[in-house]
GURO-932925 format. One line per field, with one value per residue (C-alpha): chain; y, z, x; residue number from 1. Coordinates in Angstrom, 3 decimals. Example, Ala and Ser with C-alpha at 12.3 -4.5 7.8 and 13.67 -1.06 7.14 Angstrom:
kette: A/A $
c2: -4.500/-1.060 $
c3: 7.800/7.140 $
c1: 12.300/13.670 $
nr: 1/2 $
//
This chain:
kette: A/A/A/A/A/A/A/A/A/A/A/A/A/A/A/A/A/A/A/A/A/A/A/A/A/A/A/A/A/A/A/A/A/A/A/A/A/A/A/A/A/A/A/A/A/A/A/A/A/A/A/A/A/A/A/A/A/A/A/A/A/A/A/A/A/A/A/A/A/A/A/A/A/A/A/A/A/A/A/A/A/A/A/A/A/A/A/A/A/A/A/A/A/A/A/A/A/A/A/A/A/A/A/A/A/A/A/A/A/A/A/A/A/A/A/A/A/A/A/A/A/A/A/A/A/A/A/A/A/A/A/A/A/A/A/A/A/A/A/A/A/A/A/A/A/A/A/A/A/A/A/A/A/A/A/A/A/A/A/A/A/A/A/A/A/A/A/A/A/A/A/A/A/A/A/A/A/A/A/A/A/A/A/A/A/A/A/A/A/A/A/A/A/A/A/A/A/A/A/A/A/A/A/A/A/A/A/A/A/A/A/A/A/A/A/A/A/A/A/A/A/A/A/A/A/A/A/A/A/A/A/A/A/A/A/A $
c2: 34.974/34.973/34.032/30.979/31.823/33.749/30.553/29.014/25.420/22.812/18.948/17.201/13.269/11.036/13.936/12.102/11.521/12.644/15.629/15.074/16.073/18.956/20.045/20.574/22.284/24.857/25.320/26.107/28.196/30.528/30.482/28.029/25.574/21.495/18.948/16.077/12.329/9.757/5.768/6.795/7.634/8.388/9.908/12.889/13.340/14.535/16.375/18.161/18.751/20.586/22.881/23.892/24.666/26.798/28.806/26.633/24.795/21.307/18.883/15.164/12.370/9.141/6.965/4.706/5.698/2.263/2.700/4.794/5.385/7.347/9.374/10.295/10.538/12.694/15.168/15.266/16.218/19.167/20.592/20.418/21.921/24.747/24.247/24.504/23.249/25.841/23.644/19.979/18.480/14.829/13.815/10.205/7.084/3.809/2.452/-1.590/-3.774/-2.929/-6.431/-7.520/-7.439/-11.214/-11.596/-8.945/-10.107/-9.204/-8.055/-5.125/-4.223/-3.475/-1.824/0.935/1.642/1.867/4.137/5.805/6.196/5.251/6.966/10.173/9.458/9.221/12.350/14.144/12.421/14.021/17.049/18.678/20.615/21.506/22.941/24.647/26.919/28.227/31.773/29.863/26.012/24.397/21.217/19.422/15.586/14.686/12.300/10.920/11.137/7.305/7.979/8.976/7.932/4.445/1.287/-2.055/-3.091/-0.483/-1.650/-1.002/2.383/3.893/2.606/3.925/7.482/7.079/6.576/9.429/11.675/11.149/11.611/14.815/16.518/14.981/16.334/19.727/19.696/19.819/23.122/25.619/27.346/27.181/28.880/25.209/24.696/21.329/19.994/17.532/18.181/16.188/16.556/14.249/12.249/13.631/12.591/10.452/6.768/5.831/7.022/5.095/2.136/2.205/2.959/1.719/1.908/5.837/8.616/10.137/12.895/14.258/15.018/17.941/17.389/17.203/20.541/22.028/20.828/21.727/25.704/24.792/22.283/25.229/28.125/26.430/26.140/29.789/31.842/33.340/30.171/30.319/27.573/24.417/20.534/21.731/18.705/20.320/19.533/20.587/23.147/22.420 $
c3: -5.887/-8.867/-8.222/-9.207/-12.592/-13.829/-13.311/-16.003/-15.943/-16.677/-16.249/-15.013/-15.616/-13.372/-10.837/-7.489/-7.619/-9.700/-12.460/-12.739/-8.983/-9.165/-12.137/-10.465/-7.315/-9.832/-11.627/-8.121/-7.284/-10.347/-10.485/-12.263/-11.026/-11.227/-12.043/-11.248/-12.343/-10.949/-9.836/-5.928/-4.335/-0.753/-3.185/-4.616/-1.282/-0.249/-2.919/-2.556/1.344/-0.002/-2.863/-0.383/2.543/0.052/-0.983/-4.386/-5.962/-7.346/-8.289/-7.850/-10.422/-9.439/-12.359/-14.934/-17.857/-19.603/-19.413/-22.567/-21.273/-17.953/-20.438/-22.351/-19.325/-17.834/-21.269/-20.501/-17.157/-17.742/-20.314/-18.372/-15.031/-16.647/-20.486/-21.621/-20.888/-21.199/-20.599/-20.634/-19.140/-19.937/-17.397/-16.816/-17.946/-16.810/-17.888/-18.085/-17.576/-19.297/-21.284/-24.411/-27.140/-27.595/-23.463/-23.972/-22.752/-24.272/-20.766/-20.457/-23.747/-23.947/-20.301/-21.842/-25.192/-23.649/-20.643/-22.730/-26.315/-26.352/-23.301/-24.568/-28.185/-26.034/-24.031/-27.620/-28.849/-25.447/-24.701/-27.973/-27.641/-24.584/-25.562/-28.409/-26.413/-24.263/-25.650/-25.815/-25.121/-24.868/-24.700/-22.868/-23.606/-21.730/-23.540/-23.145/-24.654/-25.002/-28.490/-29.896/-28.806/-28.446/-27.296/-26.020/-24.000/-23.955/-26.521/-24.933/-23.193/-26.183/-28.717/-26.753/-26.463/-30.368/-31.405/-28.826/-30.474/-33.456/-32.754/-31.193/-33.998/-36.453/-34.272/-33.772/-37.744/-37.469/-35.097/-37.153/-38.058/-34.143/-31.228/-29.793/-29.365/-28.749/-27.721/-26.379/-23.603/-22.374/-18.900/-18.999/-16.194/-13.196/-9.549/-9.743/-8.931/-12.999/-13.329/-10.129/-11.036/-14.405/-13.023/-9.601/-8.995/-9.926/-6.762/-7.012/-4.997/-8.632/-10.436/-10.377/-8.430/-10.334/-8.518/-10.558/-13.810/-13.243/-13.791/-17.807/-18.345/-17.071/-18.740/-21.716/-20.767/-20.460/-23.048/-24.310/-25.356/-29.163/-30.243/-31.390/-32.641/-30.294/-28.604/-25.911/-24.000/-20.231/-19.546/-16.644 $
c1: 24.513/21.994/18.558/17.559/15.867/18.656/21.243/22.614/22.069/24.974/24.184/27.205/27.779/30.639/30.053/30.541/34.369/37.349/37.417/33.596/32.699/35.380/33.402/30.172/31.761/33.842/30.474/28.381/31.356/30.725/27.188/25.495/22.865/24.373/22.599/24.684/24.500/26.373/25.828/26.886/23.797/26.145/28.809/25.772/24.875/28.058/28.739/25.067/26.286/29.018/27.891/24.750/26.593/28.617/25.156/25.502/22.570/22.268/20.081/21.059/20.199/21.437/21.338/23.621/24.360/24.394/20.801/20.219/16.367/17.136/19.103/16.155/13.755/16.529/16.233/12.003/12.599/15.057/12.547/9.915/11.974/14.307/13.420/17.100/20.564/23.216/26.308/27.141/29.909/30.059/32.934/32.341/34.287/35.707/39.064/38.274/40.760/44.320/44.703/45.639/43.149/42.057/41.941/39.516/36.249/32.789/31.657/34.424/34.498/31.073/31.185/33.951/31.672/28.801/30.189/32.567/31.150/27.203/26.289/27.527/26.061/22.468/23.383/23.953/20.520/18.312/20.459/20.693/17.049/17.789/21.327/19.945/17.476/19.947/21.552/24.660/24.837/28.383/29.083/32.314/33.798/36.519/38.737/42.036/45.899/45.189/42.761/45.829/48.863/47.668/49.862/49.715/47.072/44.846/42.855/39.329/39.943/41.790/38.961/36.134/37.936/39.054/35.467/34.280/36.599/35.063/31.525/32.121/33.946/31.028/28.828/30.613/30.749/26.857/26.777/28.341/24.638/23.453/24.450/26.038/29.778/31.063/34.607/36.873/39.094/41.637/43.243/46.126/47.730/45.443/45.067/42.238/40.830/41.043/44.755/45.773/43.966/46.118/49.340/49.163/52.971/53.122/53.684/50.246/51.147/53.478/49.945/47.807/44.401/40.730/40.418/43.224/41.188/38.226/38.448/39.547/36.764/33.918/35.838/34.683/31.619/31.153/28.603/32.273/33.993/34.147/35.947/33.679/35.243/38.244/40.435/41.657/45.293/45.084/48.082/49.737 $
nr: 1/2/3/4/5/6/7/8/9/10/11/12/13/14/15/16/17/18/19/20/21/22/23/24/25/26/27/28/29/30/31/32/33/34/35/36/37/38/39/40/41/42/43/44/45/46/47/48/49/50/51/52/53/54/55/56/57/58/59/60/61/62/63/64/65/66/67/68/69/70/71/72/73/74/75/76/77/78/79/80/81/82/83/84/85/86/87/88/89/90/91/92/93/94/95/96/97/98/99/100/101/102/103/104/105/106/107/108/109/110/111/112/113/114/115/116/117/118/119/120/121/122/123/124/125/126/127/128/129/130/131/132/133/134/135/136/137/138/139/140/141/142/143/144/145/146/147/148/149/150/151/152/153/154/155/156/157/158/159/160/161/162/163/164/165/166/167/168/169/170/171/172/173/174/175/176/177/178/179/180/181/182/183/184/185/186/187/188/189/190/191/192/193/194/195/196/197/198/199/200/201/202/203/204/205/206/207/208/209/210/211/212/213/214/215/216/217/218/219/220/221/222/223/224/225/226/227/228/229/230/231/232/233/234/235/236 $
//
């Protein structure tokens, strides 16, 4: 295992459940130092039990990221602590309630942009120094098949991901004369609390685990990834 000051450093959001906590294991497993945010104080804990136990290192930042200050106090602290970022995987999201567009109320809809859409827009807006003095910072989205292919009511979720999609590859337009590469990456229909919530009557057991995910999202993390303003389909 690397020492400590050698590590690359990846910052992990929606890491205490789903694709976001199989992220941060995958990316103790190969070496790199987590810093993982989530809401689930008892959720980081575990996950800190297991990447330690493993010889793994982490660093746990409970926190919301509706509030677009701890985002920005969270971009201080890194710079002062490791003075870079090499890799970003921005994993969480919430799905809102699945309703048609004039139920909609103003209380979910600006839950799923703010989650969704301005929390990454802030993590962009704190992260980018930091990603920028790495050798190689990459940056990960994960979005949804929903921004696309887009039906009937999903008008919240498939907004938020629409308009996510778009900052990113704006924002990957922007890299092209730094050593940052950013991308989307969609996993498709996983085995996760957000995918069971939306299709509660579907056999779970028929889709591939976070932990079969998670290897794709942190390959393109990796210094060797070239492609940047990517969407990404999972291959099963």
């Amino acid at each position: 295992m690397a020492n400590s000051d050698s590590k690359r450093i990846a910052l992990v959001t929606g890491a205490s459940r789903g694709i976001g906590r199989a992220v941060a294991v995958q990316l103790a497993r190969e070496g790199w130092r987590v810093v993982a945010v989530a809401r689930s104080v008892k959720a980081l804990e575990k996950l800190d039990d297991e990447i330690t136990k493993a010889g793994g290192e982490i660093t746990l930042v409970p926190g919301d990221l509706r509030d677009g200050g701890s985002i920005d106090r969270l971009g201080g602290a890194l710079h002062e602590r490791f003075g870079k970022l090499d890799g970003l995987a921005a994993c969480a999201g919430v799905l809102g309630t699945l309703t048609p567009t004039h139920q909609a109320t103003p209380q979910m809809m600006d839950e799923v942009i703010a989650v969704n859409f301005t929390a990454n827009w802030r993590l962009i807006r704190s992260m980018h120094p930091l990603l920028k003095a790495s050798d190689a910072g990459r940056a990960v989205f994960v979005t949804s098949g929903a921004s696309r292919n887009t039906k009937a009511y999903w008008g919240g979720y498939a907004a938020s991901k629409a308009a996510l999609d778009a900052l990113i590859a704006c924002y990957a337009g922007e890299l092209n004369v730094t050593n940052i590469k950013a991308n989307l990456f969609n996993p498709g229909p996983t085995r996760t609390a957000m995918r069971a919530k939306a299709f509660p009557g579907e056999d779970e057991m028929t889709l591939p685990p976070p932990e079969d995910v998670a290897p794709a999202i942190t390959a393109m993390l990796a210094p060797s990834y070239s492609e940047n303003g990517a969407w990404v389909q999972f291959e099963r």
